[in-house]
N, CA, C and O atoms as a Tripos MOL2 file, in Angstrom:
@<TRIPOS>MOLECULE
protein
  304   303    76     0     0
PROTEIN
NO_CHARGES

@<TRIPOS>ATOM
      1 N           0.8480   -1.1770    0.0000 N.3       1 UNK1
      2 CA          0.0000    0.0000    0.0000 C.3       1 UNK1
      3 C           0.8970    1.2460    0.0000 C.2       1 UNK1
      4 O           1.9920    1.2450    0.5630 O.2       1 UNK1
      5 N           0.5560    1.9750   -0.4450 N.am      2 UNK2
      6 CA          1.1720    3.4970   -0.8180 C.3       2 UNK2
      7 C           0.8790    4.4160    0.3120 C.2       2 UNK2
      8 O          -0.2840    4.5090    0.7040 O.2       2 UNK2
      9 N           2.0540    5.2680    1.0050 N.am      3 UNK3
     10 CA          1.6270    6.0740    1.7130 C.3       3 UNK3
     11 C           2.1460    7.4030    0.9460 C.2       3 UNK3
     12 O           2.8530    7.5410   -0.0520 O.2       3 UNK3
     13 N           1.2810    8.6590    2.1260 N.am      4 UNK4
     14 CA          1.5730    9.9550    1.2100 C.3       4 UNK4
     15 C           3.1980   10.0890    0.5900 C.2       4 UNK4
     16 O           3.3710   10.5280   -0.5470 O.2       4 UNK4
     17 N           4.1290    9.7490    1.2870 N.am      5 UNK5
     18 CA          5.5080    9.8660    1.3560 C.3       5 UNK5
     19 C           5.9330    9.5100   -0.5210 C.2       5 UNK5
     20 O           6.6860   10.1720   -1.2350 O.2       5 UNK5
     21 N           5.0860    8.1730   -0.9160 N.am      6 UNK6
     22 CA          5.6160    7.6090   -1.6380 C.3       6 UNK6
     23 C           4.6950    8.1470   -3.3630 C.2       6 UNK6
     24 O           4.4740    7.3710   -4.2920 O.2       6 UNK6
     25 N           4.3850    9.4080   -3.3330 N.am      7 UNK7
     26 CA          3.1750   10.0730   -4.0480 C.3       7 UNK7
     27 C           4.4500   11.2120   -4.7760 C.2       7 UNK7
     28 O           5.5760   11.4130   -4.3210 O.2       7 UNK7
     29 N           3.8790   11.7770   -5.9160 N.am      8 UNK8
     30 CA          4.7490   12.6710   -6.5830 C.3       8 UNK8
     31 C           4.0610   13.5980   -6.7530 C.2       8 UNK8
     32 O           2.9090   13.4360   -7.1570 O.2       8 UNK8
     33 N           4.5860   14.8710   -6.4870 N.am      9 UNK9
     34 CA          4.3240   16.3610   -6.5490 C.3       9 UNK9
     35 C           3.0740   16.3370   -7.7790 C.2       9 UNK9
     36 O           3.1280   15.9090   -8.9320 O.2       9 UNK9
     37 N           1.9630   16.9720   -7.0320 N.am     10 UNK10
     38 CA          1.3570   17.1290   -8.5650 C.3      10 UNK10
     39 C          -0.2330   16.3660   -8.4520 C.2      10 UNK10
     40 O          -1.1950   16.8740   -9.0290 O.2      10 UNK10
     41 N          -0.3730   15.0150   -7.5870 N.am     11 UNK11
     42 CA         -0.9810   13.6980   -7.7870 C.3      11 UNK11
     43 C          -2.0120   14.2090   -6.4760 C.2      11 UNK11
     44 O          -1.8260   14.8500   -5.4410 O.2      11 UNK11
     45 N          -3.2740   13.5070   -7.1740 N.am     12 UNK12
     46 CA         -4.5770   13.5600   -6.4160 C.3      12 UNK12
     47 C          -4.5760   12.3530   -5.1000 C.2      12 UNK12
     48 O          -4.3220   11.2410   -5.5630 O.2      12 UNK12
     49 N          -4.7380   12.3430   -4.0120 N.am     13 UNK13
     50 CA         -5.0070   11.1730   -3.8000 C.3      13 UNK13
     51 C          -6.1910   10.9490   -2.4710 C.2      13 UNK13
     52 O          -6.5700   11.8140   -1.6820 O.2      13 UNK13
     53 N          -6.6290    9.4280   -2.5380 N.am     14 UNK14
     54 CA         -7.9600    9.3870   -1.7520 C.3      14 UNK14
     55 C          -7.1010    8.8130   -0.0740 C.2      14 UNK14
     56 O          -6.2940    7.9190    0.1830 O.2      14 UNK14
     57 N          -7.3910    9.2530    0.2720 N.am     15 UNK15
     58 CA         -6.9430    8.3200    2.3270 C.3      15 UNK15
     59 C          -7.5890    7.4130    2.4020 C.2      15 UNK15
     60 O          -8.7680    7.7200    2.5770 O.2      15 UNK15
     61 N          -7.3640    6.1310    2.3450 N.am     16 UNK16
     62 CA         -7.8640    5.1180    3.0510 C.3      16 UNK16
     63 C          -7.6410    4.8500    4.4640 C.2      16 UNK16
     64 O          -8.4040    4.4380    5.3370 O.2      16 UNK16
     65 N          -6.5600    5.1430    4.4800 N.am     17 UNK17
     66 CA         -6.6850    4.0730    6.2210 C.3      17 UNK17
     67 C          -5.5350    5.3760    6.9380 C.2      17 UNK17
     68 O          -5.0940    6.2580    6.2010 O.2      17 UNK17
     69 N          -5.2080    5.3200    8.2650 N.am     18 UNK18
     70 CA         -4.1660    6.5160    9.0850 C.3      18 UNK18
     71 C          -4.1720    5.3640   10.0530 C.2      18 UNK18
     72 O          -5.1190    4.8470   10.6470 O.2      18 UNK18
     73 N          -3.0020    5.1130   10.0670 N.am     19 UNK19
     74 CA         -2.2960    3.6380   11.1240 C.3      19 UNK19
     75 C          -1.8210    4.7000   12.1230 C.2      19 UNK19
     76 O          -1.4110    5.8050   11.7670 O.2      19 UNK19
     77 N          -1.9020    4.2930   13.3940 N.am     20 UNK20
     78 CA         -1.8720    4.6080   14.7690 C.3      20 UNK20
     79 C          -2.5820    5.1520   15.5880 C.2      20 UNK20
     80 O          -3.7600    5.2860   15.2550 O.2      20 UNK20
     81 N          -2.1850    5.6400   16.8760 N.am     21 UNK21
     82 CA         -3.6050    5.4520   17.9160 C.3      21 UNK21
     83 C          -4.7290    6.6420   17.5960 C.2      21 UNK21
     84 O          -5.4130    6.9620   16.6240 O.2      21 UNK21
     85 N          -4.5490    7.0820   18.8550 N.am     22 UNK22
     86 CA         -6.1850    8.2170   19.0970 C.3      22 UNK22
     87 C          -5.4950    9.9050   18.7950 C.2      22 UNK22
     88 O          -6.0870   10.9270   18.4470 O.2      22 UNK22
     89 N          -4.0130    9.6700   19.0940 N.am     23 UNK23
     90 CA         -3.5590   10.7860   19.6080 C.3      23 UNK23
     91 C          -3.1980   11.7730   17.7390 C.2      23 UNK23
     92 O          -3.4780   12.9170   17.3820 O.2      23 UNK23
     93 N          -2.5890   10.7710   17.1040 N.am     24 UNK24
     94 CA         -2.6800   11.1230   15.6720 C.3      24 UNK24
     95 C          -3.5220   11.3060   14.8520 C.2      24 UNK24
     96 O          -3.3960   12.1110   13.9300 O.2      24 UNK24
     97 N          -4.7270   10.4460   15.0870 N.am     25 UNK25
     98 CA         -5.6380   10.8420   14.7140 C.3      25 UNK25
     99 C          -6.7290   11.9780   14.7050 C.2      25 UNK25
    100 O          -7.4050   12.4270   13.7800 O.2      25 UNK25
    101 N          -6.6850   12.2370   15.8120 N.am     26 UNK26
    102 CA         -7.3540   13.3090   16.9770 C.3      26 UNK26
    103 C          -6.5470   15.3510   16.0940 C.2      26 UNK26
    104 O          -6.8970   16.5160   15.9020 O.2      26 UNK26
    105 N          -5.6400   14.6190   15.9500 N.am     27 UNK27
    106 CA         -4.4120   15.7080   15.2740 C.3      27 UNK27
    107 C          -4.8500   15.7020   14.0300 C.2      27 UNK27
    108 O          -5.0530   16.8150   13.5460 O.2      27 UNK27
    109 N          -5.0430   14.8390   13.4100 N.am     28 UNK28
    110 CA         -5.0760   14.6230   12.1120 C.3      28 UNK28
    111 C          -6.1690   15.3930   11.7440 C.2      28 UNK28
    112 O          -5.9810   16.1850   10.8200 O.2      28 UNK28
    113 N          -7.5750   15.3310   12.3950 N.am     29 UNK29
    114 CA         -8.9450   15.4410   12.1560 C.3      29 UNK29
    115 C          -8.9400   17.1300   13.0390 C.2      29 UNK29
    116 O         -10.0870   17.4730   13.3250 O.2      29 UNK29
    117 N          -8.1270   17.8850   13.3580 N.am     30 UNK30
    118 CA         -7.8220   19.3600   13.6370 C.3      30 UNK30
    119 C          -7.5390   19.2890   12.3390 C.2      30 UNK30
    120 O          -8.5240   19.5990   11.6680 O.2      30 UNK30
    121 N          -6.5450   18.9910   11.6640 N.am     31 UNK31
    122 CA         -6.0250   19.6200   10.3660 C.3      31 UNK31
    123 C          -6.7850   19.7610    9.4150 C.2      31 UNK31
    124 O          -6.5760   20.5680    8.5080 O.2      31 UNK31
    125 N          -8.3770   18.5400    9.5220 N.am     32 UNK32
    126 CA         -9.0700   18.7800    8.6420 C.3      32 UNK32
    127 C          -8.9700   17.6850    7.3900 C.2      32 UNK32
    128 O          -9.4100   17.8840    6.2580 O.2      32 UNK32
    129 N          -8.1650   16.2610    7.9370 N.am     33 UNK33
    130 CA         -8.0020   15.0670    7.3350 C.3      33 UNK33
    131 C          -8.2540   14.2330    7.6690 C.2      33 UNK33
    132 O          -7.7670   13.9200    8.7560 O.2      33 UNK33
    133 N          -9.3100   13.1440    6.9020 N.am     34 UNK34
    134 CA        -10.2730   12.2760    6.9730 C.3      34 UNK34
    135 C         -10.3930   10.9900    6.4640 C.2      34 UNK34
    136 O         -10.2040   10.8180    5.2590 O.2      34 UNK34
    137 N         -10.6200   10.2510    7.0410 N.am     35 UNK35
    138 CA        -10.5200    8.7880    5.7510 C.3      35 UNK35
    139 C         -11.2470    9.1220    4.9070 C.2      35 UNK35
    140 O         -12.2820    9.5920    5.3800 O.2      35 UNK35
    141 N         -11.2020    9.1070    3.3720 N.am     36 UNK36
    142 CA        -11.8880    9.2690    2.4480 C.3      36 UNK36
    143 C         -12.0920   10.6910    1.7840 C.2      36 UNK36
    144 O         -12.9890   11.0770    1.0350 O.2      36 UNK36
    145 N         -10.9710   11.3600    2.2930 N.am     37 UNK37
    146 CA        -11.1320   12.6200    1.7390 C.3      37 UNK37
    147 C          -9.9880   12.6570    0.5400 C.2      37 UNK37
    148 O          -9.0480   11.8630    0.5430 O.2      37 UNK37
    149 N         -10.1350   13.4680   -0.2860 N.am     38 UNK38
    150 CA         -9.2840   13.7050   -1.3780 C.3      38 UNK38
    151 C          -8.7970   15.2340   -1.1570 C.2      38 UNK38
    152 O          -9.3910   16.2910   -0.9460 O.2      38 UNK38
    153 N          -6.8640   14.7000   -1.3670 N.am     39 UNK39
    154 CA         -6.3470   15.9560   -1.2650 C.3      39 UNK39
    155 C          -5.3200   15.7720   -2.2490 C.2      39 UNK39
    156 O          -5.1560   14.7270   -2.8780 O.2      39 UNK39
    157 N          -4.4540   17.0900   -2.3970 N.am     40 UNK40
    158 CA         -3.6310   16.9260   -3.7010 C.3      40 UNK40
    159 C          -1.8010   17.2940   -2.7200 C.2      40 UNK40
    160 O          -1.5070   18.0910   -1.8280 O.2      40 UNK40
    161 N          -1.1290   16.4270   -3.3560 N.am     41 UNK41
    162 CA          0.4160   16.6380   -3.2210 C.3      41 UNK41
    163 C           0.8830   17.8150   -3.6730 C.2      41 UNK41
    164 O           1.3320   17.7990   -4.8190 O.2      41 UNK41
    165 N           0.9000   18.9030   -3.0420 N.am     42 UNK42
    166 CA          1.5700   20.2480   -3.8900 C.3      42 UNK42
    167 C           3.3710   19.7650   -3.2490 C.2      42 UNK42
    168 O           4.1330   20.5820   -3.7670 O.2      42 UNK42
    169 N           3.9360   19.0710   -2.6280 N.am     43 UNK43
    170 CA          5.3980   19.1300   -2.3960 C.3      43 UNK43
    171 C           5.6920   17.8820   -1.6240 C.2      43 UNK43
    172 O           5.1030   17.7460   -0.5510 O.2      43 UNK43
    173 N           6.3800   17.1130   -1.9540 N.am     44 UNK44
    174 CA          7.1360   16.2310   -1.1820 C.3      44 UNK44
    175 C           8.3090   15.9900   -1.4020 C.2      44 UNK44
    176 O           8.4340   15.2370   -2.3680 O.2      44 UNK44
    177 N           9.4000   16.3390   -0.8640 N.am     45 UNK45
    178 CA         10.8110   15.7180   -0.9360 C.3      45 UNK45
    179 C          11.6110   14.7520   -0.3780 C.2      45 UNK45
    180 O          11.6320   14.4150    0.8060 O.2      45 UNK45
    181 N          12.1830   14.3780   -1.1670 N.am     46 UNK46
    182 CA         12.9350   12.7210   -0.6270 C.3      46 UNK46
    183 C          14.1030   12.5830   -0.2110 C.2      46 UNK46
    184 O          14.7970   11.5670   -0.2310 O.2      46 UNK46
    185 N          14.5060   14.2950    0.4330 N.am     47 UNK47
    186 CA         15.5800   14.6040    1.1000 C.3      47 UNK47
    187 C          15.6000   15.0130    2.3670 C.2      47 UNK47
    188 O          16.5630   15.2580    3.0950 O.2      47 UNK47
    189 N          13.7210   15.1000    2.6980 N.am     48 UNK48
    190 CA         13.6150   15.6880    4.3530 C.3      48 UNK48
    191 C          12.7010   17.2570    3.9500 C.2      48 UNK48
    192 O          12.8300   18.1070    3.0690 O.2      48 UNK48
    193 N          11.8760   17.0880    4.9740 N.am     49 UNK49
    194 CA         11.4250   18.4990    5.1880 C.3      49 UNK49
    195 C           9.9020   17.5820    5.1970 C.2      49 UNK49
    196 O           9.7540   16.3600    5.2450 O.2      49 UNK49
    197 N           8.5820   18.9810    5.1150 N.am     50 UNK50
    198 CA          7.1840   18.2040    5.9530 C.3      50 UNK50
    199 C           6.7140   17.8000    3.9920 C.2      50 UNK50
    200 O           7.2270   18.3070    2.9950 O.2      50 UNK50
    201 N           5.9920   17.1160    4.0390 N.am     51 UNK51
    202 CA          5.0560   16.8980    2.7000 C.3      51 UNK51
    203 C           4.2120   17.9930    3.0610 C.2      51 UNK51
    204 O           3.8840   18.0500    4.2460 O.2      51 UNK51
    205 N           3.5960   19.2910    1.9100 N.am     52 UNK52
    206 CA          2.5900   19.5910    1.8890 C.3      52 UNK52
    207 C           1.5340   19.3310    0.8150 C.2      52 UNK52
    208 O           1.8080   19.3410   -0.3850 O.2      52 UNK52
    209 N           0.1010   19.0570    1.3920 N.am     53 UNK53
    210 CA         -1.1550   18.9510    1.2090 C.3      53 UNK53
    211 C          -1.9200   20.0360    0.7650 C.2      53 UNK53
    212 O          -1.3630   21.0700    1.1340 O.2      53 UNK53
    213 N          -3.2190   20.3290   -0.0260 N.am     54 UNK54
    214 CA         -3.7410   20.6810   -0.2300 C.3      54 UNK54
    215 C          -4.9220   20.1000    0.3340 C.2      54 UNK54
    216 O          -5.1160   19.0200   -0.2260 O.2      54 UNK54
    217 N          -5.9460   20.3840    1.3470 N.am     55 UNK55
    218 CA         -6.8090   19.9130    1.7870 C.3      55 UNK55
    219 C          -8.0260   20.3180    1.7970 C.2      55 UNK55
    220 O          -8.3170   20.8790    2.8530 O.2      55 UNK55
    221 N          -9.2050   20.2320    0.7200 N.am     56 UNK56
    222 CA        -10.4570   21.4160    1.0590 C.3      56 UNK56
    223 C          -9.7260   22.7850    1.0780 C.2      56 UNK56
    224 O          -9.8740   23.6260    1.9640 O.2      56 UNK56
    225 N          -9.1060   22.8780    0.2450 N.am     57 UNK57
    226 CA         -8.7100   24.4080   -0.4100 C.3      57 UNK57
    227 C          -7.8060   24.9780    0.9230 C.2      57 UNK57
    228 O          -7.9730   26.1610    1.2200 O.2      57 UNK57
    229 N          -7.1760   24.4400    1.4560 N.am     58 UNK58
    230 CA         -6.4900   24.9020    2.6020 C.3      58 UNK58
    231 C          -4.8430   24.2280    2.2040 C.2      58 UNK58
    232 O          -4.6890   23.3700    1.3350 O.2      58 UNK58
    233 N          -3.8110   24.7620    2.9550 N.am     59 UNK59
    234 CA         -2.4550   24.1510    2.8460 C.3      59 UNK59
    235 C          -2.0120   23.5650    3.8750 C.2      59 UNK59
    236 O          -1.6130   24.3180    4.7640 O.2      59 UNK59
    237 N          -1.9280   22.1960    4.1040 N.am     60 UNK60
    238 CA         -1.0810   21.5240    5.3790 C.3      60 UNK60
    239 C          -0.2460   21.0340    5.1620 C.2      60 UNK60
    240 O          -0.2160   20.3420    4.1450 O.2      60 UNK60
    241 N           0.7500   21.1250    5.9090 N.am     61 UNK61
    242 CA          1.8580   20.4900    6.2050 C.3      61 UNK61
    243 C           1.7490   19.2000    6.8980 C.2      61 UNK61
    244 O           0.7110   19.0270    7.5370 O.2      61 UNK61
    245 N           2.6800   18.2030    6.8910 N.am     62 UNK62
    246 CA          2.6050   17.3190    7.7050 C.3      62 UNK62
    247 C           4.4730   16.9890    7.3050 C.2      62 UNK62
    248 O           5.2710   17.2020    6.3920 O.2      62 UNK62
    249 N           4.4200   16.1760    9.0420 N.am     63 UNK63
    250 CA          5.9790   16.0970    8.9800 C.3      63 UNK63
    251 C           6.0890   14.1200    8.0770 C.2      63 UNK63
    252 O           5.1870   13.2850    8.0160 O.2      63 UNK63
    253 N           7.2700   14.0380    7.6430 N.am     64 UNK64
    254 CA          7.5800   12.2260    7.7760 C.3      64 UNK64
    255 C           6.8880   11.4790    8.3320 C.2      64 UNK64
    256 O           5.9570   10.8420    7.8390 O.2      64 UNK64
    257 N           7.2380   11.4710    9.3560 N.am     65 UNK65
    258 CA          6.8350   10.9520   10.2420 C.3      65 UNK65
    259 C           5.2540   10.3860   10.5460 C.2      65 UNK65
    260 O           4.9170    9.3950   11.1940 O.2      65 UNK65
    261 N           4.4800   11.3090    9.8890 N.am     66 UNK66
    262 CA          2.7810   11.4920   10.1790 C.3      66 UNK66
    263 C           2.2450   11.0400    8.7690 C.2      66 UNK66
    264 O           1.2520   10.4050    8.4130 O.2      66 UNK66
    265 N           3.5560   11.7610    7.9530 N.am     67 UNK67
    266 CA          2.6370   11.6090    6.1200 C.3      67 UNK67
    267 C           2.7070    9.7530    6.0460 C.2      67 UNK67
    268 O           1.9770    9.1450    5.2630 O.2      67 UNK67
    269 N           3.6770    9.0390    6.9680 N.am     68 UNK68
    270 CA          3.9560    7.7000    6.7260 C.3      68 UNK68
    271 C           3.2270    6.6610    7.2280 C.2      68 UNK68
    272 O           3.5200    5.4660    7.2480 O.2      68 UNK68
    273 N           1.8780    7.4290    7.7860 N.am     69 UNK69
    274 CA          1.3400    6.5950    8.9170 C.3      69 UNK69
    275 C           0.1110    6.3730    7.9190 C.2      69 UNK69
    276 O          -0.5970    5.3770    8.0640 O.2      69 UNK69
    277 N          -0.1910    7.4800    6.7120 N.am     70 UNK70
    278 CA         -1.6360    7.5430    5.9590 C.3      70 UNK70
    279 C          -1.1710    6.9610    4.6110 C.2      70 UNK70
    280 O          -0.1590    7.1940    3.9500 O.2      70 UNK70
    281 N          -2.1840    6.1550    4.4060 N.am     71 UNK71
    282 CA         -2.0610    4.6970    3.7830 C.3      71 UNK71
    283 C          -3.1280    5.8160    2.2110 C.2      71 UNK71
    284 O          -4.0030    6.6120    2.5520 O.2      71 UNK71
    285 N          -2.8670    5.6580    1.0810 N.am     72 UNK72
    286 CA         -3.6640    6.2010   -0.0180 C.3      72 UNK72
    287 C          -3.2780    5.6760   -1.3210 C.2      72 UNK72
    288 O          -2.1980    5.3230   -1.7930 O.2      72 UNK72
    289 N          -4.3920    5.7240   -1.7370 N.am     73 UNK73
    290 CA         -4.5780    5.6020   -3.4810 C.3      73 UNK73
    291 C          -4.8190    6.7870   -4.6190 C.2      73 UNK73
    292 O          -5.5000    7.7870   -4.3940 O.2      73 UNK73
    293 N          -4.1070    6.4950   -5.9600 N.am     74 UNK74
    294 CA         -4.1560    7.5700   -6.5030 C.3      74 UNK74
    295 C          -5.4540    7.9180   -7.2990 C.2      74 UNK74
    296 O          -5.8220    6.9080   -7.8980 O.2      74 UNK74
    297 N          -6.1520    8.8160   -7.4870 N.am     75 UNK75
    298 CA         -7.1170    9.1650   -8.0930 C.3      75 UNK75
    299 C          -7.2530    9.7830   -9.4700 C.2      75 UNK75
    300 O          -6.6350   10.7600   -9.0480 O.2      75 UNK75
    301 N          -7.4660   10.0660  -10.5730 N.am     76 UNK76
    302 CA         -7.4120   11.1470  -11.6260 C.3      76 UNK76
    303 C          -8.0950   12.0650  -11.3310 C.2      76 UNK76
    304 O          -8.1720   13.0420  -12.0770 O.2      76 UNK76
@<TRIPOS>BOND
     1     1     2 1
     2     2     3 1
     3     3     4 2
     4     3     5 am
     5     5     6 1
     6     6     7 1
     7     7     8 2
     8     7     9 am
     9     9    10 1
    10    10    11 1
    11    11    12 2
    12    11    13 am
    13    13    14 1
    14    14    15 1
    15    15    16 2
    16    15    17 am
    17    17    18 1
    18    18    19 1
    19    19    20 2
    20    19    21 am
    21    21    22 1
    22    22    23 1
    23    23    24 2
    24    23    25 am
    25    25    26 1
    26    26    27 1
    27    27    28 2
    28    27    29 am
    29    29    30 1
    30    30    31 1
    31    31    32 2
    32    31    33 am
    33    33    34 1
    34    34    35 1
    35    35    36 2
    36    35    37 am
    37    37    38 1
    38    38    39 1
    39    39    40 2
    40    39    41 am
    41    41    42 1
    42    42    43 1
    43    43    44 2
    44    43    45 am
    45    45    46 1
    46    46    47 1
    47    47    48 2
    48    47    49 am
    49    49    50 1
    50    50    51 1
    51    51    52 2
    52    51    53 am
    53    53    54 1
    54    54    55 1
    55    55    56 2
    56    55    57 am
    57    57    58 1
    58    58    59 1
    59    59    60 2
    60    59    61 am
    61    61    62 1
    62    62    63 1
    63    63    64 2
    64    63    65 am
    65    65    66 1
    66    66    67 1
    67    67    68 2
    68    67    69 am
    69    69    70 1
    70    70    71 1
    71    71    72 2
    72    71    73 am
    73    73    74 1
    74    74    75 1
    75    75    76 2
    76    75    77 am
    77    77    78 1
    78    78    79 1
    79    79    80 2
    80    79    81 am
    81    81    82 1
    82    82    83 1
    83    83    84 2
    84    83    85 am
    85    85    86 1
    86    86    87 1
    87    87    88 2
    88    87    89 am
    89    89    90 1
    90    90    91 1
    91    91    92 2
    92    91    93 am
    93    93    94 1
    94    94    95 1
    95    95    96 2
    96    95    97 am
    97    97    98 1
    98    98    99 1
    99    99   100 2
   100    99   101 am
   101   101   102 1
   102   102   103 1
   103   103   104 2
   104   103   105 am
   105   105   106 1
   106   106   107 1
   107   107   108 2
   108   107   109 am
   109   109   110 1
   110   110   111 1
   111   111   112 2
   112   111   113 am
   113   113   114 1
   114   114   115 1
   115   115   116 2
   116   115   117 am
   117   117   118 1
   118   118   119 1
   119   119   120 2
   120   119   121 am
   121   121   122 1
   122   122   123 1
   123   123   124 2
   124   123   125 am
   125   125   126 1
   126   126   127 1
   127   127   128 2
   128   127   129 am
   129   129   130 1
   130   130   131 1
   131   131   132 2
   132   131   133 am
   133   133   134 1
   134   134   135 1
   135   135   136 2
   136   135   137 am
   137   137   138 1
   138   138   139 1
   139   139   140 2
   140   139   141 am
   141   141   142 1
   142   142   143 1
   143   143   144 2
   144   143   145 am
   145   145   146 1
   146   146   147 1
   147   147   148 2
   148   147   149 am
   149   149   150 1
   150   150   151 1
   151   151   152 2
   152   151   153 am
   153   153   154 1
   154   154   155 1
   155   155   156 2
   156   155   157 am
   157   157   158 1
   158   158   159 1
   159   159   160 2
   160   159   161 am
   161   161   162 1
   162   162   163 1
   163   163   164 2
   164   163   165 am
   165   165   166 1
   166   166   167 1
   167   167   168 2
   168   167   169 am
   169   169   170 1
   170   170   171 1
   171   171   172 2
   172   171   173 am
   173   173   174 1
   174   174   175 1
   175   175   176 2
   176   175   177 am
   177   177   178 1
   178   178   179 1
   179   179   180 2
   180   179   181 am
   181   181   182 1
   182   182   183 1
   183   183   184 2
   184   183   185 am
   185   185   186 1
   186   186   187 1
   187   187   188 2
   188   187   189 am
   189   189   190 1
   190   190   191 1
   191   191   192 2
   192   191   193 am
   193   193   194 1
   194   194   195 1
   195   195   196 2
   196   195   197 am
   197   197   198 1
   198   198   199 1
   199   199   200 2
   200   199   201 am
   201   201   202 1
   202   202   203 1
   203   203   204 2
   204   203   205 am
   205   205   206 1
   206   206   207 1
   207   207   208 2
   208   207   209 am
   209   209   210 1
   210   210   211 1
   211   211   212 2
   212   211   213 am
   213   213   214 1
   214   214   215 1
   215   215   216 2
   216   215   217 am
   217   217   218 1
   218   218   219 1
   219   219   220 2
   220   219   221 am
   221   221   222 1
   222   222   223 1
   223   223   224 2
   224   223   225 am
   225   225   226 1
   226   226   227 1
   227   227   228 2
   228   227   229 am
   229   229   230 1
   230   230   231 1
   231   231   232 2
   232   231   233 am
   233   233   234 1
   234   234   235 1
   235   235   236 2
   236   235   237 am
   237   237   238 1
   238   238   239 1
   239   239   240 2
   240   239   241 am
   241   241   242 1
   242   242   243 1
   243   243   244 2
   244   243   245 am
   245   245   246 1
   246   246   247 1
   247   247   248 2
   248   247   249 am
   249   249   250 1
   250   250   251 1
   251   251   252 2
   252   251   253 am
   253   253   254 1
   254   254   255 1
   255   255   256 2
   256   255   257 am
   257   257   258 1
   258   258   259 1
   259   259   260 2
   260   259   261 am
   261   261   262 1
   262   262   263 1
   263   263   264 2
   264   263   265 am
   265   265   266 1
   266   266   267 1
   267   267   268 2
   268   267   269 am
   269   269   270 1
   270   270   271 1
   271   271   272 2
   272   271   273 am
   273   273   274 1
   274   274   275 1
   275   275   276 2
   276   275   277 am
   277   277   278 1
   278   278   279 1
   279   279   280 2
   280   279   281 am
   281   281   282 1
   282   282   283 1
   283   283   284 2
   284   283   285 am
   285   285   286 1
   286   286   287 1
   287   287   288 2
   288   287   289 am
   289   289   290 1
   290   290   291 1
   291   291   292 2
   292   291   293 am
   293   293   294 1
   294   294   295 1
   295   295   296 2
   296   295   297 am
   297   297   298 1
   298   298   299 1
   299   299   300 2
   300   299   301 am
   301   301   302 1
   302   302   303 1
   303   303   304 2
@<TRIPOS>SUBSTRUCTURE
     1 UNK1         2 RESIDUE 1 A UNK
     2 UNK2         6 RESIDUE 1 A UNK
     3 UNK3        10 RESIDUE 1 A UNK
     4 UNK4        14 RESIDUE 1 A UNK
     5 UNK5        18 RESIDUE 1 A UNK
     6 UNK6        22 RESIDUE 1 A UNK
     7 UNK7        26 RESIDUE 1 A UNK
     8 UNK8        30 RESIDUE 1 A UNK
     9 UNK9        34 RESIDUE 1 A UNK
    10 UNK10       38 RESIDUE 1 A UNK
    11 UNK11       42 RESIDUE 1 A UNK
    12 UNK12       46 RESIDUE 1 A UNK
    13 UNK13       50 RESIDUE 1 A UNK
    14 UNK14       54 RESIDUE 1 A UNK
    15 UNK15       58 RESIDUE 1 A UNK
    16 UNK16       62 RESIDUE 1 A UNK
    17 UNK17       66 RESIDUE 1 A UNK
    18 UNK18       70 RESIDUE 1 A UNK
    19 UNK19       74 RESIDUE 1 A UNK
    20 UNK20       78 RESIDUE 1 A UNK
    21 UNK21       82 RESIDUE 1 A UNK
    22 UNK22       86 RESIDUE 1 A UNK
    23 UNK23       90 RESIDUE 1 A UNK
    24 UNK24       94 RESIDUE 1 A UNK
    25 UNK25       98 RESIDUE 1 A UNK
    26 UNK26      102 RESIDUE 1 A UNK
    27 UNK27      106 RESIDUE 1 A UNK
    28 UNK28      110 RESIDUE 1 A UNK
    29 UNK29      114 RESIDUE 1 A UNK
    30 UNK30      118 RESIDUE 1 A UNK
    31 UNK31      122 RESIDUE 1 A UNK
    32 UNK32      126 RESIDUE 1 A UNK
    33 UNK33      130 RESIDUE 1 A UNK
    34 UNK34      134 RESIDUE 1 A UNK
    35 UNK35      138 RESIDUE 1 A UNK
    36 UNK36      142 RESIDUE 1 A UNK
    37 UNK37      146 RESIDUE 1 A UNK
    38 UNK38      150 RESIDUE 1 A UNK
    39 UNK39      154 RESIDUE 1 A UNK
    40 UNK40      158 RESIDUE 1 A UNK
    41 UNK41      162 RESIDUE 1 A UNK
    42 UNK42      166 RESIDUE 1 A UNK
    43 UNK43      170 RESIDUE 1 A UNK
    44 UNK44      174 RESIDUE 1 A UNK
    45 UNK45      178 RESIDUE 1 A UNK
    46 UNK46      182 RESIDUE 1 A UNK
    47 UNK47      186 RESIDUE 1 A UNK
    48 UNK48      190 RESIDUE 1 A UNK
    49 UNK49      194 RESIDUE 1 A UNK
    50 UNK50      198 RESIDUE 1 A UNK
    51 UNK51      202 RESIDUE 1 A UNK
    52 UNK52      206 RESIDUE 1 A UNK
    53 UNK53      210 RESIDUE 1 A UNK
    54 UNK54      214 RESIDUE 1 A UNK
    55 UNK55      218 RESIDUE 1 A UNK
    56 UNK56      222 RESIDUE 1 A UNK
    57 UNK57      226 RESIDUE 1 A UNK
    58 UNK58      230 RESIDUE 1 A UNK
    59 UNK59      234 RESIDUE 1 A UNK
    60 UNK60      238 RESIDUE 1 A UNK
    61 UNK61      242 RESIDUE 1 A UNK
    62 UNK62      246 RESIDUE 1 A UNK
    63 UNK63      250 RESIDUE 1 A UNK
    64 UNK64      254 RESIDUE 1 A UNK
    65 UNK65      258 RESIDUE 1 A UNK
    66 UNK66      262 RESIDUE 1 A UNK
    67 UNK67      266 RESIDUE 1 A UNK
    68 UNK68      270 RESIDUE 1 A UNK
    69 UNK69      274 RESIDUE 1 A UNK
    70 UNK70      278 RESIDUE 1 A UNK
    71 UNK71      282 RESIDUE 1 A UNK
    72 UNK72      286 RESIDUE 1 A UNK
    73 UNK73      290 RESIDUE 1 A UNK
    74 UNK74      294 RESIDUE 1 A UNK
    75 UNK75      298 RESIDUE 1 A UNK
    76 UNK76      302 RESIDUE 1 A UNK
């Protein structure tokens, strides 16, 4: 399964699943990210720094660490 990490600048994608407890999740769903929501990759680098999201017309960041936990598929 594909997580955000492994997505290229540019690419739509749907959330299926966010692996770990209450506390990430809980975080996750402040930011305004949902199982089943569609957001777009405006930046990810494979040298370090946060992936940012496009989410419902908003910009999030998320660090490694968090983008690796959300499990997604790509959409057109």
């Amino acid at each position: 399964m594909k997580t955000l990490l492994n997505i290229d600048n540019g690419k739509k994608v749907k959330i299926l699943k966010i692996s770990g407890g209450k506390g990430i999740r809980q975080h996750l769903q402040c930011l305004g990210i949902h199982i089943g929501d569609i957001v777009t990759i405006k930046k990810s680098s494979f040298l370090g720094g946060p992936v940012l999201l496009e989410v419902n017309g908003y910009d999030v960041a998320l660090g490694k660490g968090v983008a690796s936990r959300i499990e997604v598929e790509e959409v057109e």
